[in-house]
C-alpha positions in Angstrom: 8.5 6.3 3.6 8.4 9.5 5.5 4.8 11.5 6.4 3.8 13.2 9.0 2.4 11.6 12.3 -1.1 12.8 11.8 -1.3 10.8 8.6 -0.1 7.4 9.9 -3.8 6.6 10.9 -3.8 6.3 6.7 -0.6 5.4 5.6 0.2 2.5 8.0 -1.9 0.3 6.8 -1.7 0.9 3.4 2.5 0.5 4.4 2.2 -2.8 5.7 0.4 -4.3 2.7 2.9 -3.1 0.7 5.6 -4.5 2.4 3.3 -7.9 3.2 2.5 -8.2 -0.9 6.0 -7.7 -1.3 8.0 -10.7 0.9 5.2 -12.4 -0.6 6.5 -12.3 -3.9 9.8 -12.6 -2.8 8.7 -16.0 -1.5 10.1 -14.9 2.0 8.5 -16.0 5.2 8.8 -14.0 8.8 9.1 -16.9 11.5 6.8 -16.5 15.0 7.5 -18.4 18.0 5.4 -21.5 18.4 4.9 -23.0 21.8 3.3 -26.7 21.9 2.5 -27.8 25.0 1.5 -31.7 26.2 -0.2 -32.5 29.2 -0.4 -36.0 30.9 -3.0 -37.7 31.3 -1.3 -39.0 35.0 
């Protein structure tokens, strides 16, 4: 998608849900690292 800067206040949003809705139906996920931590109780 190409437009100008002073239009990506509109169309960056609207880009993302796009591209959101579509892995969606594609059934693909996007990983984030997870951290667990434990603590002791000693």
């Amino acid at each position: 998608v190409w437009h100008t800067r002073e239009d990506w206040d509109e169309v960056g949003p609207k880009l993302l849900k796009v591209i959101k809705k579509a892995l969606d139906n594609a059934g693909i996920e996007i990983p984030f690292p997870q951290r667990v931590i434990w603590k002791s109780r000693e």
